[in-house]
Each structure stands twice: as C-alpha cells, then as structure tokens.
TORKOL-4160 file (C-alpha; in steps of 0.2 Angstrom, whole numbers, padded with zeros to 4 digits, m for minus):
216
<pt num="1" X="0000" Y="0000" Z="0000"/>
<pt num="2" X="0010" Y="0016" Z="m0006"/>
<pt num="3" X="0008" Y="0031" Z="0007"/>
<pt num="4" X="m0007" Y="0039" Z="m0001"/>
<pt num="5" X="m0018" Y="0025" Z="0001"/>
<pt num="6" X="m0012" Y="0023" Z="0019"/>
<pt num="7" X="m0017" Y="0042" Z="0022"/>
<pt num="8" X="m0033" Y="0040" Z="0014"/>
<pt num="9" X="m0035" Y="0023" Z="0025"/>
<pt num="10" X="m0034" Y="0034" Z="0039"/>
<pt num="11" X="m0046" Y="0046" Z="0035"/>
<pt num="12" X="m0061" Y="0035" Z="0029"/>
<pt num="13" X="m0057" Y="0016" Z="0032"/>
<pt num="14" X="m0054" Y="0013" Z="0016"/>
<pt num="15" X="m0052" Y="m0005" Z="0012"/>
<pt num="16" X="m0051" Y="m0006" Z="m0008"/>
<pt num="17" X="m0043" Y="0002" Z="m0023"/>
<pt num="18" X="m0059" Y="0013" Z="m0028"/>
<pt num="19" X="m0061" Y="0016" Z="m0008"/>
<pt num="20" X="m0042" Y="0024" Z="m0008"/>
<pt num="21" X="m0048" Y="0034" Z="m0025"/>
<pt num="22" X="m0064" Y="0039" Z="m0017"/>
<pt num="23" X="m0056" Y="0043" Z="m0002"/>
<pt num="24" X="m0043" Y="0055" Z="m0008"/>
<pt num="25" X="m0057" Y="0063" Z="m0017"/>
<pt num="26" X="m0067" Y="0066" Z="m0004"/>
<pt num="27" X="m0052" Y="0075" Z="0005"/>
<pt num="28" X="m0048" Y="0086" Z="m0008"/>
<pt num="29" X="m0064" Y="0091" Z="m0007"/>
<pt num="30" X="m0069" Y="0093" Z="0010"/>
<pt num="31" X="m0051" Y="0102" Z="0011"/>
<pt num="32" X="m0056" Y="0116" Z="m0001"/>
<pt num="33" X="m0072" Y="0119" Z="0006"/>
<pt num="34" X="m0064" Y="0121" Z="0025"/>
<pt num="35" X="m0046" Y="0130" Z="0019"/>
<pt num="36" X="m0047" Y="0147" Z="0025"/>
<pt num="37" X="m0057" Y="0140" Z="0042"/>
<pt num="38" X="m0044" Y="0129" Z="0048"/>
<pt num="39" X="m0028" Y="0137" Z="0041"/>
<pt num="40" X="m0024" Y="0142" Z="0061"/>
<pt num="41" X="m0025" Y="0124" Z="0069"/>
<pt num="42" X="m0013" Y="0112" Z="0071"/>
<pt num="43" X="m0010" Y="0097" Z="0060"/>
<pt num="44" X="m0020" Y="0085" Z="0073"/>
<pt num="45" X="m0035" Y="0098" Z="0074"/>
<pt num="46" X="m0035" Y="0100" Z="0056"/>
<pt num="47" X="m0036" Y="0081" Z="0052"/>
<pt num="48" X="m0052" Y="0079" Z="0065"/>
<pt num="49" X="m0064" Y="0094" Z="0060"/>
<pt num="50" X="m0060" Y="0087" Z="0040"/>
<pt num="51" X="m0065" Y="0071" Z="0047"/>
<pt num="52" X="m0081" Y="0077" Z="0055"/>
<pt num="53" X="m0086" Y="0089" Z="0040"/>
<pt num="54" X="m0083" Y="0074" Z="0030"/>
<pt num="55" X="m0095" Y="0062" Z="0041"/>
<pt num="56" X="m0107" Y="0076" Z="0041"/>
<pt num="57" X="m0106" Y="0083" Z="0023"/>
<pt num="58" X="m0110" Y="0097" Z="0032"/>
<pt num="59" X="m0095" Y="0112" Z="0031"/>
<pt num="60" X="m0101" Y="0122" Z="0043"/>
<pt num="61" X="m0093" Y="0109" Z="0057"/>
<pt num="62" X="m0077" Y="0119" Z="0054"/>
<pt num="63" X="m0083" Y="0134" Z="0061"/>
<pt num="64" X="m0093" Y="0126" Z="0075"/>
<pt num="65" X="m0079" Y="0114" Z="0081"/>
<pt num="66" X="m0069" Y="0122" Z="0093"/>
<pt num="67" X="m0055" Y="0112" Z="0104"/>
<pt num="68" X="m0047" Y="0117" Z="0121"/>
<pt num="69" X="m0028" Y="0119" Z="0119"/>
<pt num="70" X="m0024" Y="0102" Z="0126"/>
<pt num="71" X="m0037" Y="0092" Z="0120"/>
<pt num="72" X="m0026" Y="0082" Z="0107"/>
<pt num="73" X="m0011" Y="0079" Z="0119"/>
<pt num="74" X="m0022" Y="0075" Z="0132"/>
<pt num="75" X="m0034" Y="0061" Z="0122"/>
<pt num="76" X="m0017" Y="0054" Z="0113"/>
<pt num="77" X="m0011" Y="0051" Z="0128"/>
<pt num="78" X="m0025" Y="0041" Z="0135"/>
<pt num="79" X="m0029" Y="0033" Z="0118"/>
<pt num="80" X="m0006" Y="0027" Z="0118"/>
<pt num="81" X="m0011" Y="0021" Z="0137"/>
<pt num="82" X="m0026" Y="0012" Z="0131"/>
<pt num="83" X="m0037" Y="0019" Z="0145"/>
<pt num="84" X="m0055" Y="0016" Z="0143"/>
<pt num="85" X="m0068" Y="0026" Z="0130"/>
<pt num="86" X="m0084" Y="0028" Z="0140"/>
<pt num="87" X="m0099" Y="0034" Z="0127"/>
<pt num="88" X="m0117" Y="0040" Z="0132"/>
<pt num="89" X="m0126" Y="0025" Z="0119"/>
<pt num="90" X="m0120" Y="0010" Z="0108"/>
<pt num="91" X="m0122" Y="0018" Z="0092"/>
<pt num="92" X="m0107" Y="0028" Z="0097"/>
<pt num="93" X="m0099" Y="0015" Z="0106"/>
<pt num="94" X="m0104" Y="0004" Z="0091"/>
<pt num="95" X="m0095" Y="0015" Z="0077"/>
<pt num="96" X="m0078" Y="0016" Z="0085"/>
<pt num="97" X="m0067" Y="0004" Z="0077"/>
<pt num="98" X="m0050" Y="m0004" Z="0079"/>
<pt num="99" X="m0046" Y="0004" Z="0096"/>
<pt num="100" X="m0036" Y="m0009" Z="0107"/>
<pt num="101" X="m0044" Y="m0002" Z="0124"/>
<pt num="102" X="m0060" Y="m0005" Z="0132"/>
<pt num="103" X="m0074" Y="0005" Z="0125"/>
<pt num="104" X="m0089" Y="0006" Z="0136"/>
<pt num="105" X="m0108" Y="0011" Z="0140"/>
<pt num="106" X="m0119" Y="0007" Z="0153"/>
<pt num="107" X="m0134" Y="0014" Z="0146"/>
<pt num="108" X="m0142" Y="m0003" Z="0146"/>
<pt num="109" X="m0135" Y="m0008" Z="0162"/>
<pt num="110" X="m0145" Y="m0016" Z="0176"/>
<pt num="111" X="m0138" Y="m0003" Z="0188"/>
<pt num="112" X="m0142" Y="0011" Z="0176"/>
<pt num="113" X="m0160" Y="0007" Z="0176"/>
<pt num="114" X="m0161" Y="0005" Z="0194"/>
<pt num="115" X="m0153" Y="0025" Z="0195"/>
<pt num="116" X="m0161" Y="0030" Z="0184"/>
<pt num="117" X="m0177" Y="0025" Z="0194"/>
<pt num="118" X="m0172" Y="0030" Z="0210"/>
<pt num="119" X="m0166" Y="0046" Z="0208"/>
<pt num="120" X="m0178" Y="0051" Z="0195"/>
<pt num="121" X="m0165" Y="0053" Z="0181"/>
<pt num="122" X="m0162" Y="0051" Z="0165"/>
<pt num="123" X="m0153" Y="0034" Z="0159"/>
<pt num="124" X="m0139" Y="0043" Z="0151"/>
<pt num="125" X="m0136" Y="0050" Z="0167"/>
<pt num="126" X="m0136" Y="0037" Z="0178"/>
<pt num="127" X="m0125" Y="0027" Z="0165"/>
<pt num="128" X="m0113" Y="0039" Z="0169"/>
<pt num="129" X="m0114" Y="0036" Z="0190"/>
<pt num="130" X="m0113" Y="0019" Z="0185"/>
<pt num="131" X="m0095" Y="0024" Z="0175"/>
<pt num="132" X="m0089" Y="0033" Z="0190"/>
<pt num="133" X="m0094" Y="0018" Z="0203"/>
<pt num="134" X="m0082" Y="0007" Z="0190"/>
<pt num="135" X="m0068" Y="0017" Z="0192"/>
<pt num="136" X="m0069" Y="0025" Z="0174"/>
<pt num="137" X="m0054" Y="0036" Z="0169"/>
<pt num="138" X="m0052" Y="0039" Z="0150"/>
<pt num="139" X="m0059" Y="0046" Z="0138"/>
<pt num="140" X="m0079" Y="0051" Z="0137"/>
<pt num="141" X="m0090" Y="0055" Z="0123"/>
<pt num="142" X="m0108" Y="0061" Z="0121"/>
<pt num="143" X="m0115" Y="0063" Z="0106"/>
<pt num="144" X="m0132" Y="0062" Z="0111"/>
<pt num="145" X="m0136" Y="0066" Z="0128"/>
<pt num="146" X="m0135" Y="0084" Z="0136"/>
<pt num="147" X="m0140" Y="0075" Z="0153"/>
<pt num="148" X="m0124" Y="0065" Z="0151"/>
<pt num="149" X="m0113" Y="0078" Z="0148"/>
<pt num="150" X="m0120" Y="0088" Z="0164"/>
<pt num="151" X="m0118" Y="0072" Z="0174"/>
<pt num="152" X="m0099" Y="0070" Z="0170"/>
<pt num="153" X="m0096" Y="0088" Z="0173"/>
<pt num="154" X="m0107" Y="0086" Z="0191"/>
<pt num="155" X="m0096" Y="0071" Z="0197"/>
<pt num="156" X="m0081" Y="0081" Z="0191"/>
<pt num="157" X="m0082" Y="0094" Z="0200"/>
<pt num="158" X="m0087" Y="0084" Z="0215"/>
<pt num="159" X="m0069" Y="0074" Z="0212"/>
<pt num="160" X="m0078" Y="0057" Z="0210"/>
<pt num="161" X="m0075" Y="0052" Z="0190"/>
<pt num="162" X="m0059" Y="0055" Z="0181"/>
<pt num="163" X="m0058" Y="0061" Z="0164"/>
<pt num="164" X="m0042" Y="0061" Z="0154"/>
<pt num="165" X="m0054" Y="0074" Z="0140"/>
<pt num="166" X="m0074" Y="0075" Z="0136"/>
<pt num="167" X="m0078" Y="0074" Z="0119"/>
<pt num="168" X="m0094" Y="0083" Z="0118"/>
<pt num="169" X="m0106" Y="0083" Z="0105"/>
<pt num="170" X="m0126" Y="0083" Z="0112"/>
<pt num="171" X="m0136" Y="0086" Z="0099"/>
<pt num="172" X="m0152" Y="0093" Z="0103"/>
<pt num="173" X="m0160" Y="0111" Z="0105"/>
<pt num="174" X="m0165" Y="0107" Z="0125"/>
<pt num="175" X="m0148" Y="0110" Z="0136"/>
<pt num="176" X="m0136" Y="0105" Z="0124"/>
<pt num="177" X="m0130" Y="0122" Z="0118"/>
<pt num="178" X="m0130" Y="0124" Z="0137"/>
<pt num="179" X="m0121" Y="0110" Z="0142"/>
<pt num="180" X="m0107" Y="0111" Z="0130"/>
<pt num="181" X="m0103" Y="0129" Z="0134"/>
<pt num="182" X="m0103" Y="0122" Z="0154"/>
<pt num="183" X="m0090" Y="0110" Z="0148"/>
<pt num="184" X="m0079" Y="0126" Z="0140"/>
<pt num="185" X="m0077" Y="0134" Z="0155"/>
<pt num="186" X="m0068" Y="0119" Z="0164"/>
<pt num="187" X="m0050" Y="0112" Z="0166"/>
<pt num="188" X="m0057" Y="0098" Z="0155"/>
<pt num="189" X="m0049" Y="0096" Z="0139"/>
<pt num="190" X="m0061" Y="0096" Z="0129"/>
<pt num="191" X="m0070" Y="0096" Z="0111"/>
<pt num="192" X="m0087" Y="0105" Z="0106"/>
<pt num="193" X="m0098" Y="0108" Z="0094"/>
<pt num="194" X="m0105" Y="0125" Z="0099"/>
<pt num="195" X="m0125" Y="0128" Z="0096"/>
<pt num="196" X="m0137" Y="0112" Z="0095"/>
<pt num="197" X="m0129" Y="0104" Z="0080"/>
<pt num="198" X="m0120" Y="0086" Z="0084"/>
<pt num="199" X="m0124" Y="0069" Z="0086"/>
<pt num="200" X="m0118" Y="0051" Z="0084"/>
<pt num="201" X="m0107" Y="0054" Z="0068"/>
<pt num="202" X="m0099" Y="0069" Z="0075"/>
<pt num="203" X="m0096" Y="0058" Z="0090"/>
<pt num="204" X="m0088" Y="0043" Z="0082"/>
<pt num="205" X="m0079" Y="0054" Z="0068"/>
<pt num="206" X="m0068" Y="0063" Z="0083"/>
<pt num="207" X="m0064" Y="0048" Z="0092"/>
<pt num="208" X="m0059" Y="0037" Z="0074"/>
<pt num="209" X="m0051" Y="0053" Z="0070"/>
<pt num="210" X="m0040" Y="0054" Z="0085"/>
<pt num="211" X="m0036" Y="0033" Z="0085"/>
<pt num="212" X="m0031" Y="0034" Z="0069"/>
<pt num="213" X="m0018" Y="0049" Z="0074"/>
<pt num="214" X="m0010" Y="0037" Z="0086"/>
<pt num="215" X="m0007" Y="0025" Z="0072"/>
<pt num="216" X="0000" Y="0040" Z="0061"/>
C-alpha cells in the first residue's frame, strides 16, 4: 500500500482500490471547502474537523468545532495508554473501530435502570454514576445526551470520576448548547460543537479521528 492509500486509509477506512480513489477525493474536497477556516489549527486539529465535515457533509462543522488547547495531547495520551472510551449510547460505542482499549456504556446496564429509577433521572445520566462507581478514567463521549454531559461535569467537580478529556457533542435544541458551553469553561480538555448541531457521527468521527492519529 503506497503512502497515499495509507493516508486515505486513515481518514475513511478505506479498504479497496476505488475506496483509496474515493477517499482521496473526498479529501480534496472537503479540504477546499474548509481551507481558510482551519488554516490556524494544528496538523492533529486540522485532520479531525476534516473528518467530522466529511461524516457530516456538512461544512459548517469547521466553524462550530472548537477544541481546548490540550485536547489532542491529552486524548493521545490516554488513547497510547489504552485507558478506557466511555460513550453516552451504543451507536457511538458501536462505530468506534479498531481501538485496542475498552470501549464502554452502561446505558443498558441493570444498575443504570435502577438509578435511573431511584433518583428520577435520565438513563444517560445514571449510566454515567454507574462509570464513575467502575472506576472509569479515560476518555468520554456524548453525542447524544446533554444530561450526560451535565452528569460528568457534576461528578467532576465533585472529584468522583476522572476524565483524561470529554468529547462533547449533544445534539439537541433542550440543554445541549448549554451543556457544552458548561464544559468550556472547565480544566477539561475538551472538544465541542457549539450551538445544538452534533450527534452520533460527530461523535464517532472525533474519536476514529484521534485513534487513527496514534497509528499515524
């Protein structure tokens, strides 16, 4: 495999000749559209907001996307260390691929239901108690969930779960706005998508992205 089709590998999971050809394509592209937005990040940056605007087709993520300072040292380091990925449902958990660590969710977990029950929460949220019980200390995502979000940023703050970074991407227009800008204004590294625009894709698209930046 020359070194172009190992780049394009990278950036799509591209498996085939025509994949590598589509892949490239879809690069150029998506580079051209997002040039003058993300001619000031880094390397690392750049490479995750093209993969987001490409799993999105939606340009407008490289103006949205915003990182803290830290964020790629931070999760590359966890990621090299193989610490756990905690995620708020399986569709995210279920599109991260080829990551040697644990990726976990409890959202269907016994003890989650039970929470969720007692305390009158929502099941996002308790998964996350559940994570912190388990000792969790890694990386988390939330693409859907603002109620997750807010849960890791309550047991943060109150010293009981460890967070190497938060990838957070609720989508939603009830507290997910809200719940990402709360998560800017901690030490967290952290990534965002600012207004109510996110979701599963833009979830799994970071995490690939910055898996696939360990291999490179």
């Amino acid at each position: 495999m020359s070194k172009r089709d190992s780049k394009a590998t990278m950036f799509m999971g591209a498996s085939t000749k025509q994949g590598y050809e589509i892949a490239e394509k879809s690069r150029e592209i998506v580079r051209s559209l997002i040039a003058d937005k993300t001619k000031e990040l880094s390397n690392e940056e750049r490479s995750i907001v093209e993969r987001i605007v490409h799993s999105t087709a939606d340009p407008e993520y490289a103006d949205i996307t915003k990182m803290s300072k830290d964020f790629v040292r931070a999760s590359r380091n966890s990621i090299e260390n193989k610490k756990d990925i905690l995620t708020d449902i399986n569709m995210v958990k279920t599109g991260i691929n080829k990551y040697p660590g644990e990726v976990n969710c409890y959202i269907k977990d016994e003890r989650t239901v039970k929470i969720a029950k007692e305390y009158n929460i929502t099941r996002a949220a308790a998964a996350i108690r559940v994570a912190a019980e388990n000792d969790f200390n890694g990386i988390a995502v939330v693409g859907n969930a603002p109620t997750a979000l807010l849960e890791i940023l309550n047991l943060f703050n109150k010293g009981k779960i460890n967070v190497c970074s938060v990838i957070g991407v609720p989508v939603g227009f009830v507290a997910a706005a809200e719940s990402k800008k709360a998560l800017e204004q901690t030490e967290i590294p952290y990534l965002v998508t600012e207004g109510p625009k996110g979701g599963t894709p833009v979830a799994v698209a970071a995490v690939n992205s910055l898996i696939n930046l360990k291999k490179e």
